[in-house]
C-alpha positions as CSV (number, residue, x, y, z in Angstrom):
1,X,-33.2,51.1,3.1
2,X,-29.8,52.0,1.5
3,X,-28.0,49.7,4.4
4,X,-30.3,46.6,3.2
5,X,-28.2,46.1,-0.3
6,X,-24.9,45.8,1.3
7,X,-26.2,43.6,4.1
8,X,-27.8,41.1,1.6
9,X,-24.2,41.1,-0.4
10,X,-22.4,40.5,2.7
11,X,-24.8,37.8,3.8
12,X,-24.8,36.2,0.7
13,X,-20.8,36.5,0.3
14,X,-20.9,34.6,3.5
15,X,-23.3,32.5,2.9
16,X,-21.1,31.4,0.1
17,X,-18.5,31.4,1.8
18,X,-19.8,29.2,4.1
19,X,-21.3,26.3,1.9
20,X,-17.7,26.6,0.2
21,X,-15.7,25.7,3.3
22,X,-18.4,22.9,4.4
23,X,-18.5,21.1,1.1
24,X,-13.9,21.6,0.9
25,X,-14.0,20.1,4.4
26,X,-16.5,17.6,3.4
27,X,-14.6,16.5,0.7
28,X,-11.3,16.1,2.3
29,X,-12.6,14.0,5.2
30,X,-14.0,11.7,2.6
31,X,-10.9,11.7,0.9
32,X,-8.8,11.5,4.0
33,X,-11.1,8.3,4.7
34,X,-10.7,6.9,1.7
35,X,-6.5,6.7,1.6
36,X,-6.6,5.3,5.1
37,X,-9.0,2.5,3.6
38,X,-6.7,2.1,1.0
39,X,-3.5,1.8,3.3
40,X,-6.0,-0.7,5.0
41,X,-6.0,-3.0,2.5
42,X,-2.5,-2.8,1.5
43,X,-1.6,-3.9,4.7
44,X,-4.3,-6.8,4.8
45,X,-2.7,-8.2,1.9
46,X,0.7,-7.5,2.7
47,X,-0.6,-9.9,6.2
48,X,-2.0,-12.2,3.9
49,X,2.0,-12.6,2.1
50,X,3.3,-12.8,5.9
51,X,1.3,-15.4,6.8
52,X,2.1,-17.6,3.3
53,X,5.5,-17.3,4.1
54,X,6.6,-19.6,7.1
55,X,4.2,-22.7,5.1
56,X,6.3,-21.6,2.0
57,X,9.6,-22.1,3.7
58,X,8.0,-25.2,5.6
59,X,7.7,-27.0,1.8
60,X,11.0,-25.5,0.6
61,X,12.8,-26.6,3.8
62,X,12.0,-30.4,3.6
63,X,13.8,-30.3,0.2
64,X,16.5,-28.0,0.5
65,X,17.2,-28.0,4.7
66,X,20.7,-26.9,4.0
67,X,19.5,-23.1,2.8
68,X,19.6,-21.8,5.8
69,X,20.9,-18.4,4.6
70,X,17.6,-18.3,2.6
71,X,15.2,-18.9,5.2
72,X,16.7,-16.4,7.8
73,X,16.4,-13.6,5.0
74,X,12.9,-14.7,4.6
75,X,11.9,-14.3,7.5
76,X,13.9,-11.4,8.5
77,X,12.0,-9.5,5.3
78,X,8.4,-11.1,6.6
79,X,9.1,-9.4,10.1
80,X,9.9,-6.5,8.5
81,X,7.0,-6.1,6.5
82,X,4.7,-7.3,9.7
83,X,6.0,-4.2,11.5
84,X,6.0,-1.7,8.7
85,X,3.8,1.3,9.8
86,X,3.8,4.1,7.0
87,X,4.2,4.2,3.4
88,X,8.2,4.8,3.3
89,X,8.8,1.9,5.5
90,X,6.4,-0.5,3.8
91,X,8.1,0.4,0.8
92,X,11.8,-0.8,1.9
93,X,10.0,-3.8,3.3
94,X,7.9,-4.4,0.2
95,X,11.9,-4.7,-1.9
96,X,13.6,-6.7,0.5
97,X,10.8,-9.2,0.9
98,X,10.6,-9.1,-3.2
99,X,14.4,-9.9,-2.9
100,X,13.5,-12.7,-0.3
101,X,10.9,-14.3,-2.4
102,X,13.2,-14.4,-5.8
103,X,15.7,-16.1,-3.7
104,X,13.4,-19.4,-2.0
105,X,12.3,-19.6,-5.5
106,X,15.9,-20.0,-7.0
107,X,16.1,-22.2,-4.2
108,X,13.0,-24.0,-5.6
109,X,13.8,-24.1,-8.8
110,X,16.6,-26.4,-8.0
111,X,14.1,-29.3,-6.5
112,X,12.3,-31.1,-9.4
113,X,10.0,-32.9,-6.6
114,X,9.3,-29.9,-4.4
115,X,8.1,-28.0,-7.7
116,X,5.7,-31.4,-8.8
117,X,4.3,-30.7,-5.2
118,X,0.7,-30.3,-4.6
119,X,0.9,-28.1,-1.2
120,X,3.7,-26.0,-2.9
121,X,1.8,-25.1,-6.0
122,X,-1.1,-24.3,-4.4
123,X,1.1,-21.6,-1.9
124,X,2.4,-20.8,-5.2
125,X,-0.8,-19.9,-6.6
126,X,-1.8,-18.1,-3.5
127,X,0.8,-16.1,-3.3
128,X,0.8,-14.9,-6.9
129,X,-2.9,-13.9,-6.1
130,X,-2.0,-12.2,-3.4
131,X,0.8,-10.4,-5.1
132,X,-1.6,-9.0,-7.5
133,X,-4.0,-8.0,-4.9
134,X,-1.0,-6.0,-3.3
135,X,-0.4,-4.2,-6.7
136,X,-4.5,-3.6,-7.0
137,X,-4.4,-1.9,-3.3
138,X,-0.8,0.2,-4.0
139,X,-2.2,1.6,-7.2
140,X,-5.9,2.1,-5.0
141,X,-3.7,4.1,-2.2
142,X,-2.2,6.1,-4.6
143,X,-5.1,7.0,-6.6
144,X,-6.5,8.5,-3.2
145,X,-3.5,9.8,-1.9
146,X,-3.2,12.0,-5.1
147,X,-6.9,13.2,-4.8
148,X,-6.6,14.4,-1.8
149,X,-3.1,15.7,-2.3
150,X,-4.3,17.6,-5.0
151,X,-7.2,18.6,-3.2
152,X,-5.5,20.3,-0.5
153,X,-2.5,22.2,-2.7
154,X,-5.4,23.7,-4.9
155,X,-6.1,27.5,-5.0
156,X,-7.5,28.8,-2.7
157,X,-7.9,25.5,-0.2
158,X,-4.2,26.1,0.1
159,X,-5.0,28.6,2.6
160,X,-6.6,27.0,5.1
161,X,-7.1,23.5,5.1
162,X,-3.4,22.4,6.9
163,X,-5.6,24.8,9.7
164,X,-8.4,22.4,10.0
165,X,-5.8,19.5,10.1
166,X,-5.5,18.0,6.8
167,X,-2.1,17.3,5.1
168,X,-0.5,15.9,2.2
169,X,0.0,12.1,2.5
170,X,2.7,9.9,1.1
171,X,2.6,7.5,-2.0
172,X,3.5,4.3,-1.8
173,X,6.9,4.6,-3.6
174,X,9.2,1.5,-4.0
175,X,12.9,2.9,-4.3
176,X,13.9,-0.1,-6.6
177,X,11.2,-0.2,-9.0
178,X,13.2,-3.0,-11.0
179,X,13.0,-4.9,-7.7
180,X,9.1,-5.1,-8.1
181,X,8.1,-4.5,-11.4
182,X,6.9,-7.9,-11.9
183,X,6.0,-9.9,-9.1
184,X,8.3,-12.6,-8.4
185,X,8.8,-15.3,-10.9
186,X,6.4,-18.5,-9.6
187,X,6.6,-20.4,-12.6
188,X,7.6,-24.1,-12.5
């Protein structure tokens, strides 16, 4: 009989144990499920830009033809961004196609006609929808990516969960935050 007591405590201790580390490893799965869905949709909308792009330079090119410069960084930046694969490169991407996009605009800006035209405000239009959808699925990545971040540097998951595979992820950081803090002027 005196043997029962400590073998209920150490059951139960395990028990608790147990149900602890299932509902951590839970929880981190959902959240590691979560940030790649986010990452998902950044990239979906950062495809959506990509393929704006060439019908953007298409309208700006029948007015202005002698910008070469302008189109070759444009498209340079769109490849770019196409071929991003994490966080840190999407980010450099992100600022040089933010750079790209202020310059056919300048360019723009220049052509009275180009801005009265119907195709080129409607691109216009879609691209500022699209740059807010890109803002909406950064700040959706990062809201995940600091969950589970969070999750896994707490006491005592700190332990054990880089055992059972889980890491920290990375924000989606831009390192010129001037170059992106609005998206690019499209006002004509």
């Amino acid at each position: 009989m005196e043997w029962l007591i400590p073998l209920i405590i150490v059951v139960v201790l395990v028990l608790v144990i147990g149900i602890y580390l299932w509902a951590t490893y839970n929880s981190l799965v959902t959240l590691n499920v979560r940030v790649d869905e986010a990452w998902s949709d950044i990239t979906v909308q950062l495809k959506r830009r990509a393929d704006l792009i060439p019908n953007l330079i298409e309208a700006v090119k029948g007015y202005a033809a002698h910008e070469k410069a302008v189109f070759e960084n444009v498209t340079k930046a769109r490849a770019e961004t196409l071929s991003a694969s994490g966080p840190a490169e999407a980010s450099a991407a992100e600022n040089h196609m933010q750079q790209a996009l202020k310059s056919i605009f300048a360019v723009a800006e220049a052509y009275p006609q180009l801005q009265a035209s119907q195709n080129f405000l409607q691109l216009q239009s879609e691209l500022v929808d699209t740059e807010d959808k890109i803002q909406a699925a950064r700040r959706f990545y990062n809201g995940g990516v600091r969950e589970l971040n969070t999750k896994i540097k707490v006491f005592p998951n700190t332990l054990f969960v880089r055992g059972l595979g889980f890491h920290e992820r990375e924000f989606f950081e831009v390192t010129e935050a001037a170059a992106i803090a609005e998206p690019p002027r499209v006002q004509f």
